[in-house]
MARKOLKOL-954770 format. One record per residue (C-alpha): x negated, y, z; residue number from 1; residue in one letter. Coordinates in Angstrom, 2 decimals. Layout:
BEGIN
PT, X, Y, Z, NUM, A
...
// end
This chain:
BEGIN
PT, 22.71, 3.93, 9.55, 1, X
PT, 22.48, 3.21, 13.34, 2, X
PT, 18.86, 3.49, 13.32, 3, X
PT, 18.53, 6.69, 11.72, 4, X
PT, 21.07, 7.61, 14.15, 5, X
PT, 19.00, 6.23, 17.08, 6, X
PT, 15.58, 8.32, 16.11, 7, X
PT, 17.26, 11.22, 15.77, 8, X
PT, 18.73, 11.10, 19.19, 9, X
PT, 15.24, 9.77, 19.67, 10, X
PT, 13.51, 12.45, 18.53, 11, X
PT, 15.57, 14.91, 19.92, 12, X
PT, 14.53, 13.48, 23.34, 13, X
PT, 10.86, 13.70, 23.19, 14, X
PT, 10.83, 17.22, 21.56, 15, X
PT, 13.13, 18.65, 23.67, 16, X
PT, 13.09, 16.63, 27.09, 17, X
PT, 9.53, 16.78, 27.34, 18, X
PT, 8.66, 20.06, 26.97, 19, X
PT, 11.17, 20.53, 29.39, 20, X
PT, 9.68, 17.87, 31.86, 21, X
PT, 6.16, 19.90, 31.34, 22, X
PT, 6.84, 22.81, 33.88, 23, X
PT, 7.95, 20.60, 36.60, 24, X
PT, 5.30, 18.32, 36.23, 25, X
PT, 3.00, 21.18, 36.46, 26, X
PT, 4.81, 22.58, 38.98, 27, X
PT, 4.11, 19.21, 41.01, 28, X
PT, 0.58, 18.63, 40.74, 29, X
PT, -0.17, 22.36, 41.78, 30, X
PT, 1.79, 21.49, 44.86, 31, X
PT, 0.24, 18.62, 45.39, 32, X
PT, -3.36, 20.44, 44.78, 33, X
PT, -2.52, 22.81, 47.26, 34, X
PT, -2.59, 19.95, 49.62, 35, X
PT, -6.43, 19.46, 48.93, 36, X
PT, -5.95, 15.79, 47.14, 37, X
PT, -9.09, 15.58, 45.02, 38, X
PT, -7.64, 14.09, 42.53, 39, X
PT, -5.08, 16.57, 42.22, 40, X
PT, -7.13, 19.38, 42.33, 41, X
PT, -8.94, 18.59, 39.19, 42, X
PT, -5.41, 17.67, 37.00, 43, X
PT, -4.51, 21.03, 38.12, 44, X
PT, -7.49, 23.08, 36.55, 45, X
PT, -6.11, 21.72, 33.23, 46, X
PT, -4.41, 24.15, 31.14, 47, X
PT, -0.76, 24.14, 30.98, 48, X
PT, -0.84, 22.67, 26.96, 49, X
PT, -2.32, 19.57, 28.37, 50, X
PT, 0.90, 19.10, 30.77, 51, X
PT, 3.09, 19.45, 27.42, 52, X
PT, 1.12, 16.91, 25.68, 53, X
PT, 1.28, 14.61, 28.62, 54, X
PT, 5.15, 14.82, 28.68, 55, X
PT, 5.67, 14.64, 25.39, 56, X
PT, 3.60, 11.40, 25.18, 57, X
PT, 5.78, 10.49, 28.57, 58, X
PT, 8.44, 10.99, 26.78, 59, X
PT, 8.14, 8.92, 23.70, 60, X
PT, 7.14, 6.41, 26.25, 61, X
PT, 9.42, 5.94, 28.37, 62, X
PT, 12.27, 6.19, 25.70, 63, X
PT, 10.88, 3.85, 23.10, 64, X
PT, 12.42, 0.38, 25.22, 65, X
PT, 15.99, 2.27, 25.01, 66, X
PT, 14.79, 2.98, 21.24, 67, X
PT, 14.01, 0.03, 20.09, 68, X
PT, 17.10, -2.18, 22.03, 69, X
PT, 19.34, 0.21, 20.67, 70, X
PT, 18.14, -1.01, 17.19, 71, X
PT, 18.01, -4.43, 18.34, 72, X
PT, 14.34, -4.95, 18.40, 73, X
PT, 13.71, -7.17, 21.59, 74, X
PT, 11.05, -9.05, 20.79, 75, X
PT, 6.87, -8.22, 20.41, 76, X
PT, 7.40, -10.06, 16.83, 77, X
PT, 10.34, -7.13, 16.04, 78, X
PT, 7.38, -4.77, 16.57, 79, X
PT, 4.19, -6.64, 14.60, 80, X
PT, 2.88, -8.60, 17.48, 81, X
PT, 3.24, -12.06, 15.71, 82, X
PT, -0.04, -13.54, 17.05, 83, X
PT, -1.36, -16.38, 14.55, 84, X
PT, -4.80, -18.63, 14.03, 85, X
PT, -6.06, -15.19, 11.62, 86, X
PT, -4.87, -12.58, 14.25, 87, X
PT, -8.59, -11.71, 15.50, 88, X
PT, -9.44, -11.92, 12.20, 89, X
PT, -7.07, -9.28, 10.88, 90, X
PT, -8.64, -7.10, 13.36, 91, X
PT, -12.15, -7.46, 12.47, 92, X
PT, -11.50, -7.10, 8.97, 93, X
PT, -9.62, -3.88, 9.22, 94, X
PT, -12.12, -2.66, 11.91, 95, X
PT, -14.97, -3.01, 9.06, 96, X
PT, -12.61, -1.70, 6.46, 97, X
PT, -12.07, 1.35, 8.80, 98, X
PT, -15.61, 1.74, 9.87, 99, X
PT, -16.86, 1.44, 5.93, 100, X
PT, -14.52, 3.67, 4.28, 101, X
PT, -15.28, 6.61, 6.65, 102, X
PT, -18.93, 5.74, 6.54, 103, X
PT, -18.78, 6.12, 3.00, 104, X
PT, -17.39, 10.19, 3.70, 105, X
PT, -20.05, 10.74, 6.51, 106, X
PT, -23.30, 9.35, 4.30, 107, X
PT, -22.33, 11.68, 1.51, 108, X
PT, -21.43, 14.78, 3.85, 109, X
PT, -24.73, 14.21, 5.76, 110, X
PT, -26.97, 13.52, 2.92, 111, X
PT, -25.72, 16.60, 0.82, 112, X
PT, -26.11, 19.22, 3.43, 113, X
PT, -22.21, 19.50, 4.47, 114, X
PT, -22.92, 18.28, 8.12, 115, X
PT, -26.55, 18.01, 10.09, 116, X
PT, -27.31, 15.47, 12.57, 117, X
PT, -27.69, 16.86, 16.34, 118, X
PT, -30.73, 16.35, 17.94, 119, X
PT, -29.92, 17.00, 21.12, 120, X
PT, -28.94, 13.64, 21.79, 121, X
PT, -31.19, 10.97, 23.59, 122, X
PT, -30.57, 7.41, 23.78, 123, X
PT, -28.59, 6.72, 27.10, 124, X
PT, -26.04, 9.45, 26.17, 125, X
PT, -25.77, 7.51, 22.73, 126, X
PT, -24.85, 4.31, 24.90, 127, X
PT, -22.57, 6.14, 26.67, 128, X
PT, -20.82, 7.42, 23.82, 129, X
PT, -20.57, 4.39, 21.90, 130, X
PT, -18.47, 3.10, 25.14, 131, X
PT, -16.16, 5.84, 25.41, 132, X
PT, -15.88, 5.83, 21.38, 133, X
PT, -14.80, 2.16, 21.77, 134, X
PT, -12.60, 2.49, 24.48, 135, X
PT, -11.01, 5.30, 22.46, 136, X
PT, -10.67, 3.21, 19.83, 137, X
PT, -9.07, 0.57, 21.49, 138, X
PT, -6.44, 2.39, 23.32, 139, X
PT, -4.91, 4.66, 20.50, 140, X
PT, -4.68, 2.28, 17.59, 141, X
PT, -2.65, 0.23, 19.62, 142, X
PT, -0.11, 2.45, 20.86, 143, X
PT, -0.01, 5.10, 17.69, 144, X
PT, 0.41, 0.91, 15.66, 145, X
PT, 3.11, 0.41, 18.05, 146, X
PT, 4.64, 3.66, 17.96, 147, X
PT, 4.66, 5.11, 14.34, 148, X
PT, 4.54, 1.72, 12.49, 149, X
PT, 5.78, -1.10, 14.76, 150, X
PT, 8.76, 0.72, 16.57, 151, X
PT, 9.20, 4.04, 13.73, 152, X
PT, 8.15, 2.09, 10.62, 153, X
PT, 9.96, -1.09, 11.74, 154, X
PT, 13.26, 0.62, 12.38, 155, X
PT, 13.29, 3.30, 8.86, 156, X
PT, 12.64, -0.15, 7.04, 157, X
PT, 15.97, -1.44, 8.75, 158, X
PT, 17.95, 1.83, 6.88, 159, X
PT, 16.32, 2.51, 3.95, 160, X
PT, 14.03, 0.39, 1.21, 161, X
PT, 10.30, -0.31, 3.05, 162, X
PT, 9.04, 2.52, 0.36, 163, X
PT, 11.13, 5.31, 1.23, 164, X
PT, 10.45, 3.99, 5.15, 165, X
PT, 6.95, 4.46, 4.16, 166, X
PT, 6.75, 7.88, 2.90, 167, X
PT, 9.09, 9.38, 6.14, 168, X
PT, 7.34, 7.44, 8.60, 169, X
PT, 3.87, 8.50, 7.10, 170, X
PT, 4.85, 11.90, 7.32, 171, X
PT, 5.78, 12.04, 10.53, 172, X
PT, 2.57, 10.50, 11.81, 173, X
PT, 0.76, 13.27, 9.66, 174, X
PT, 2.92, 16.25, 11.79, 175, X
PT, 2.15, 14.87, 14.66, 176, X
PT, -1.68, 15.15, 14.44, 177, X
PT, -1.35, 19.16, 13.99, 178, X
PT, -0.22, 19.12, 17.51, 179, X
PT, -2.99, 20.84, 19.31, 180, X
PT, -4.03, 23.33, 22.25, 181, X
PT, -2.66, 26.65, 22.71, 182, X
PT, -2.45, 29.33, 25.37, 183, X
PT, 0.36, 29.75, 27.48, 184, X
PT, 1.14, 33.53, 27.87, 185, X
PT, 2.01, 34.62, 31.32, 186, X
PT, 3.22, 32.63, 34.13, 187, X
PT, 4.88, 29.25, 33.80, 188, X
PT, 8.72, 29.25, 34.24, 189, X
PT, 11.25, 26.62, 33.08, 190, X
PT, 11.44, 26.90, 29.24, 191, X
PT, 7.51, 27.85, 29.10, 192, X
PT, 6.86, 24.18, 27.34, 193, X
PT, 9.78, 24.53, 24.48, 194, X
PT, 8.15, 27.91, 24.03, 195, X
PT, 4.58, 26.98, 23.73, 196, X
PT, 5.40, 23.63, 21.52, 197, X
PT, 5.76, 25.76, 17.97, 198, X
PT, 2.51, 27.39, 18.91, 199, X
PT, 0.80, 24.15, 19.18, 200, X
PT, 1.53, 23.25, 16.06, 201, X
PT, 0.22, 26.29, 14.21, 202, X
PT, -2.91, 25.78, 16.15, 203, X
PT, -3.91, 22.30, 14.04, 204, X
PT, -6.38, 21.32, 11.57, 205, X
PT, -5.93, 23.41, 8.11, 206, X
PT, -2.46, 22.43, 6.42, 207, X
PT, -4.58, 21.71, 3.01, 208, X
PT, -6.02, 19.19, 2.25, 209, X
PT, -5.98, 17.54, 5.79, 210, X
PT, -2.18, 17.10, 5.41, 211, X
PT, -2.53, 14.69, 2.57, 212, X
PT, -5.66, 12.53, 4.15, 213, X
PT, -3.51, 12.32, 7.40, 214, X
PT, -0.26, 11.14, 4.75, 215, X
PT, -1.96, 8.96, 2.88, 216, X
PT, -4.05, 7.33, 6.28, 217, X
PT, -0.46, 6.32, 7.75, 218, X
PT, 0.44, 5.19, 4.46, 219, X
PT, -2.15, 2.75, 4.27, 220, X
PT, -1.23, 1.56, 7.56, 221, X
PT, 2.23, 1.20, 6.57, 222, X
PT, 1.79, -1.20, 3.67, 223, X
PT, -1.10, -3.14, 5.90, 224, X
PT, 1.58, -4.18, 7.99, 225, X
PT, 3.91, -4.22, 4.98, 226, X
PT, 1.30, -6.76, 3.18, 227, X
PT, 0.04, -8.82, 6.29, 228, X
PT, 3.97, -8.65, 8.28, 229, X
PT, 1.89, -8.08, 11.23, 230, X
PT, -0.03, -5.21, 12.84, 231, X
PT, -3.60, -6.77, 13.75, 232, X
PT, -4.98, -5.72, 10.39, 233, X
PT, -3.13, -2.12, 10.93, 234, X
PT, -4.91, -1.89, 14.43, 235, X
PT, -8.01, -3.21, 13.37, 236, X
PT, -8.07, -0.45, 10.34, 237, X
PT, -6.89, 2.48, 12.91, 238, X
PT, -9.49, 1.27, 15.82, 239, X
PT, -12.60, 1.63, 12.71, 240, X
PT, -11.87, 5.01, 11.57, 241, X
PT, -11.28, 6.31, 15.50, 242, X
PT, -14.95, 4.45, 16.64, 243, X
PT, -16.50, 5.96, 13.02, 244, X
PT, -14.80, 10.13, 13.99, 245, X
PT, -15.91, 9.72, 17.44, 246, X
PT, -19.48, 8.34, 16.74, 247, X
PT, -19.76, 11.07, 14.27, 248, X
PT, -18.80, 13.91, 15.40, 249, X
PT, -21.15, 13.45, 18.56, 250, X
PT, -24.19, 12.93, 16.43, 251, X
PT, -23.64, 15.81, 14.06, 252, X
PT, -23.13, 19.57, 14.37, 253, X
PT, -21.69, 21.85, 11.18, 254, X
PT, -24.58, 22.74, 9.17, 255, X
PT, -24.74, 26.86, 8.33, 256, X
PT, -22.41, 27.61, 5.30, 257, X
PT, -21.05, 24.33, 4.31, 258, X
PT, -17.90, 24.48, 3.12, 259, X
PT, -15.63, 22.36, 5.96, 260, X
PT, -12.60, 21.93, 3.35, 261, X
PT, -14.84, 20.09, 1.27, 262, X
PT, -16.97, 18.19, 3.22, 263, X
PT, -14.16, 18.06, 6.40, 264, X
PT, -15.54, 19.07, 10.11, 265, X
PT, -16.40, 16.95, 12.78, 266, X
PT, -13.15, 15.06, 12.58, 267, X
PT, -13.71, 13.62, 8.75, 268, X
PT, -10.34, 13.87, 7.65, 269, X
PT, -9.64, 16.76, 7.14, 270, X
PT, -12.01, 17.43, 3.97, 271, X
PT, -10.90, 16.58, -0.21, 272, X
PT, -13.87, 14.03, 0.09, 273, X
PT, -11.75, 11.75, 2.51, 274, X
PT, -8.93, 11.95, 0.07, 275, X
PT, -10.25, 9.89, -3.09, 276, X
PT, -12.21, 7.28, -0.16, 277, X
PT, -8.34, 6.90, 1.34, 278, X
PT, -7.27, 6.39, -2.54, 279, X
PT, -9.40, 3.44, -2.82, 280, X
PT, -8.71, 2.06, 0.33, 281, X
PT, -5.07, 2.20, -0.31, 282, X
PT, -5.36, 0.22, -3.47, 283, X
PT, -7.55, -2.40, -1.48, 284, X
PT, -4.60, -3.19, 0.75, 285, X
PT, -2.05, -2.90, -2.14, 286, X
PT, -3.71, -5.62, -3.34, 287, X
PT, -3.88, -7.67, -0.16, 288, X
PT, -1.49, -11.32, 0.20, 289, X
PT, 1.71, -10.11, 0.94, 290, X
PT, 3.18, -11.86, 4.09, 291, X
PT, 6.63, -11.33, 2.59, 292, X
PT, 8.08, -8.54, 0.95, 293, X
PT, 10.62, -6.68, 2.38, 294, X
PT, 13.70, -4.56, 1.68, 295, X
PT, 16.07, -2.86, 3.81, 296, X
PT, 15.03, -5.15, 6.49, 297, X
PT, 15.30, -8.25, 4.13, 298, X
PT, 12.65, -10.00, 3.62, 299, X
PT, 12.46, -11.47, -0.04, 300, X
// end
């Protein structure tokens, strides 16, 4: 059980060290604002959530080499990186999955009334948009791949059967999208960031039914890497539904009384109509090639 043992300490780390780490850091760039550095002066207008966020994402960071050495994964192949001739292709073909299955929530919530399309938009901000989307897109679905299914995924399956590793590491990337803003009451002192970080979960996206889209979303990106025994397809997948919730909640506003647990808000997910578009999409990849069945660890 050393690798339970190892994301608890883990865990315990990042939820405790960085909030911890916030108030200095914020501490440090108001010092260095006060200084007149540009730069500085514009991290500094950020509220004080932001600096909790940012250390908490430090955190994990910074102690995911110690993580995964302490469960012996030293290699890129330990965490999914096993680069083949259909690597690329894995990518594109979980970038289209992505990309269709959320399509196939937006057409629907447009067409019926539950979301309108903005037309405050011209062209060149489109452009610009579809760049930032992409960049977006790019960025997280490779670390939240190598985070919550390479390094957390990869080291429950080491303990426990790859189901059970499944189901705790899915939930755990489900919590940790109800992290959100919140305001910090009075001035900052040294245990302002463990006091905010409750607050900032209460502040998330409805519990119901966006807790069971987000479940079953890092579920199917559990068994992709599961099926394929790398994390191309994963990443591919993750990088098509980012590009589709970006793109679309730029080019559409709420529409006046639509229901927003039906239809979700600008962030898709978080609406019962994602939930039976996930379903399918989860039996797609349950019926991918497996690249080798696994148990414990073992593969089979």
């Amino acid at each position: 059980m050393r690798p339970v043992r190892s994301l608890l300490i883990y865990f315990v780390l990042v939820f405790v060290g960085g909030p911890l780490l916030a108030p200095w850091l914020y501490r440090f760039t108001l010092g260095l604002a006060a200084h007149h550095w540009p730069l500085f002066d514009k991290l500094a207008s950020n509220p004080f959530h932001r600096f909790v966020g940012r250390s908490l994402l430090g955190a994990a960071l910074l102690g995911l080499w110690p993580l995964l050495r302490s469960c012996r994964m030293l290699h890129w192949r330990d965490l999914g990186l096993k680069a083949g001739d259909r690597s690329l292709a894995g990518v594109a073909l979980g970038f289209l999955l992505g990309f269709g299955s959320l399509a196939c929530v937006a057409v629907p919530a447009i067409s019926l009334g539950g979301r309108s399309f903005n037309p405050a938009h011209s062209s060149a901000p489109i452009l610009e948009h579809v760049f930032s989307a992409a960049l977006a897109a790019i960025i997280v679905s490779i670390l939240e791949e190598l985070v919550f299914r390479g390094a957390l995924f990869g080291i429950l399956r080491k303990a426990l059967s790859w189901p059970k590793a499944l189901v705790l590491s899915s939930a755990v990337y489900a919590l940790a999208h109800f992290l959100q803003k919140a305001d910090s009451p009075g001035p900052v002192d040294w245990w302002s960031g463990l006091a905010l970080l409750p607050k900032m979960f209460q502040g998330g996206p409805p519990l119901i039914p966006a807790v069971f889209t987000l479940f079953v979303a890092g579920a199917i990106l559990a068994l992709a890497y599961q099926r394929t025994g790398a994390l191309f397809f994963s990443m591919g997948l993750h990088s098509g539904w980012i590009f589709c919730l970006k793109f679309y909640g730029f080019l559409t506003v709420k529409t006046p009384g639509a229901n927003p647990s039906l239809w979700g808000t600008d962030t898709l997910l978080d609406g019962w109509l994602a939930l039976p578009i996930l379903g399918c999409v989860f039996w797609i990849v349950s019926s991918m090639k497996i690249a080798g069945e696994r148990t414990g660890g073992q593969t089979t």
